[in-house]
C-alpha positions as CSV (number, residue, x, y, z in Angstrom):
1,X,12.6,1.3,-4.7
2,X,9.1,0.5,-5.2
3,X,8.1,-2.9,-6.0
4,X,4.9,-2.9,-8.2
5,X,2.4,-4.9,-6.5
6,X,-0.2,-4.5,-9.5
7,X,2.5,-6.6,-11.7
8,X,2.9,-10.0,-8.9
9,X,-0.9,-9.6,-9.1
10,X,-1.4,-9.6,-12.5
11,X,1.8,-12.6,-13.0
12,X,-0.8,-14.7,-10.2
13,X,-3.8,-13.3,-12.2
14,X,-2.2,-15.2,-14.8
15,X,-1.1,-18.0,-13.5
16,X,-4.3,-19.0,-12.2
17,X,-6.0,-18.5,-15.5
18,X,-3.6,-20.8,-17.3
19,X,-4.3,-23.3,-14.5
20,X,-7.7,-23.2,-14.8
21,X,-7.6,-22.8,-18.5
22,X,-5.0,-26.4,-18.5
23,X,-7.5,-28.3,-16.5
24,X,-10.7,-27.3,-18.7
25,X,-8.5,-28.6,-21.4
26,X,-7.1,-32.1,-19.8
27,X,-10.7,-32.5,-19.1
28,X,-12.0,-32.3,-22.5
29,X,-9.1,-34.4,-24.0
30,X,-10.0,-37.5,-21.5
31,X,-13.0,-37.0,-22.4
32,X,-12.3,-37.0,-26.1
33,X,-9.4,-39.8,-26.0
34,X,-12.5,-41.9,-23.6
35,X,-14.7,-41.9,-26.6
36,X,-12.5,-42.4,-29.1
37,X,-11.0,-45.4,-27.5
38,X,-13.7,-46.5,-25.3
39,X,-16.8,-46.1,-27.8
40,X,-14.9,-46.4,-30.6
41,X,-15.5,-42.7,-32.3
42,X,-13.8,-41.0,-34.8
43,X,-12.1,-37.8,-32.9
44,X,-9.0,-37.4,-34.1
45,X,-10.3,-33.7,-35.6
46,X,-11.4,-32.8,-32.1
47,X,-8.0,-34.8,-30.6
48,X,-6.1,-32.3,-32.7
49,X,-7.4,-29.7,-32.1
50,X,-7.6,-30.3,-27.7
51,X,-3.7,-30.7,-28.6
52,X,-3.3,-27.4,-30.6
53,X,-5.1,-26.2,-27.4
54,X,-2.9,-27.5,-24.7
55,X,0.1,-26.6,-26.6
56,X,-1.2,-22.8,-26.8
57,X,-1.1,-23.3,-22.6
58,X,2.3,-24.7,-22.5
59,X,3.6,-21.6,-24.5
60,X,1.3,-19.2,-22.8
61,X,3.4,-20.7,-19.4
62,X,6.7,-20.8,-20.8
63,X,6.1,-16.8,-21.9
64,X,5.3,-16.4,-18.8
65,X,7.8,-17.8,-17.0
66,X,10.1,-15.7,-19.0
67,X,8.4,-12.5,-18.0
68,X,9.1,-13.2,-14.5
69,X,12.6,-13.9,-14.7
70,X,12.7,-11.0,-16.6
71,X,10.9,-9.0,-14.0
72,X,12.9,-10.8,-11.2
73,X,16.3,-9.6,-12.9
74,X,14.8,-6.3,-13.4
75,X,13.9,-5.7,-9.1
76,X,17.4,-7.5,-8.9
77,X,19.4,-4.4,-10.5
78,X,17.0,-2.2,-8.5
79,X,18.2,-3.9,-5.5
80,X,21.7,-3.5,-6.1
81,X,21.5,-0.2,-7.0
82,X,19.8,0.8,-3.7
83,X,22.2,-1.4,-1.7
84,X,24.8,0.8,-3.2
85,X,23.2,4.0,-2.1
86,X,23.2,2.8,1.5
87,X,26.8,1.8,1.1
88,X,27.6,5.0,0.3
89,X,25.2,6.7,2.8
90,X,26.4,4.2,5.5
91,X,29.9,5.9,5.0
92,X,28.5,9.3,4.9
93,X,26.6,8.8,8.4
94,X,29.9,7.1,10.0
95,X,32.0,10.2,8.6
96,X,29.1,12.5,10.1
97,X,29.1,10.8,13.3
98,X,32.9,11.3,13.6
99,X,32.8,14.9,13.3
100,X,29.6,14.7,15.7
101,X,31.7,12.9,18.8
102,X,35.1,15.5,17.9
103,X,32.3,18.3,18.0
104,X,30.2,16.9,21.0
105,X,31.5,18.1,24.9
106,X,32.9,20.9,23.0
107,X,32.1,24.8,22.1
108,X,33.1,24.3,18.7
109,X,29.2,23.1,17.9
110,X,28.1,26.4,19.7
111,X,29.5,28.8,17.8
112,X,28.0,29.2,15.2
113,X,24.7,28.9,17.5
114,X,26.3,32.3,18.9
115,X,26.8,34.2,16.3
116,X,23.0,33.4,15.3
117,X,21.6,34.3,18.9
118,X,23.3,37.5,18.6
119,X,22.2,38.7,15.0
120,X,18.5,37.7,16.3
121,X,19.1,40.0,19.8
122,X,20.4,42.9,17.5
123,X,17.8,42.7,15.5
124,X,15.5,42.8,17.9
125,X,17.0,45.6,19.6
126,X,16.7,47.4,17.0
127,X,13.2,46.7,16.1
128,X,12.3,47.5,20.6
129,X,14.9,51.0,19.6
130,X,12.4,52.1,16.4
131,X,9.2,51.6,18.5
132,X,10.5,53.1,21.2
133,X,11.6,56.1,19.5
134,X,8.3,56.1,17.8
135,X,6.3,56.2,20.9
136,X,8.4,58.8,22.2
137,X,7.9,60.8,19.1
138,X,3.9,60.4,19.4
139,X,3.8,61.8,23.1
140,X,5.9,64.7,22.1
141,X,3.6,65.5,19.4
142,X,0.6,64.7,21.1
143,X,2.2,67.4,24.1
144,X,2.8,69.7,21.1
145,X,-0.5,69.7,20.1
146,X,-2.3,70.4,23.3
147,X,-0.2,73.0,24.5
């Protein structure tokens, strides 16, 4: 499994927008709610709209909050699923090593080892045979030849 580092980037990414996006827009609410009630302006467009504003940020955060729990449930099943590989290779490997400690201090593990040394030493017997003959076949025809 490979978690996708791009995505927890891009969720921080994000997050540290909507922070810095939510504090721009506190900051220019005070600021409008200080003037309206302090000096006595009429801001109630501008009041409604900073509160438009900071509701778009709470919906932005609460979309995102799902997308993480979604993402989190998503690695979640990966998770599971991989620990039920190793479960199952776990059980493999112990089966494995079984047959391994029956096999080990034996011959039975050689055997096969055998029969592959010997196929290799015919073949190569047989391969040292054809030169041979071959170079016995040159001298005679090279004593042929000159006589």
């Amino acid at each position: 499994m490979e978690i996708n580092k791009n995505e927890a980037t891009q969720f921080k990414d994000k997050l540290k927008m909507l922070e810095s996006r939510f504090l721009i827009a506190m900051d220019r609410y005070r600021t409008t709610l200080k003037s309206q009630y302090l000096e006595g302006k009429d801001t109630t467009n501008e009041t409604d709209n900073m509160e438009n504003i900071i509701n778009k940020i709470y919906s932005d955060a609460f979309i995102l909050t799902g997308q993480v729990n979604s993402n989190i449930i998503q690695n979640n099943s990966k998770i599971q699923s991989l620990d039920e590989y190793l479960t199952k290779l776990k059980k493999n490997v112990e089966k494995e090593n079984k047959i391994l400690k029956t096999v080990k201090g034996s011959k039975k593990g050689a055997i096969p080892r055998e029969k592959d040394i010997k196929i290799i030493q015919t073949r190569q017997y047989i391969e040292t045979f054809v030169y041979f003959s071959s170079i016995l076949g040159s001298i005679y025809l090279i004593y042929k030849h000159f006589k």
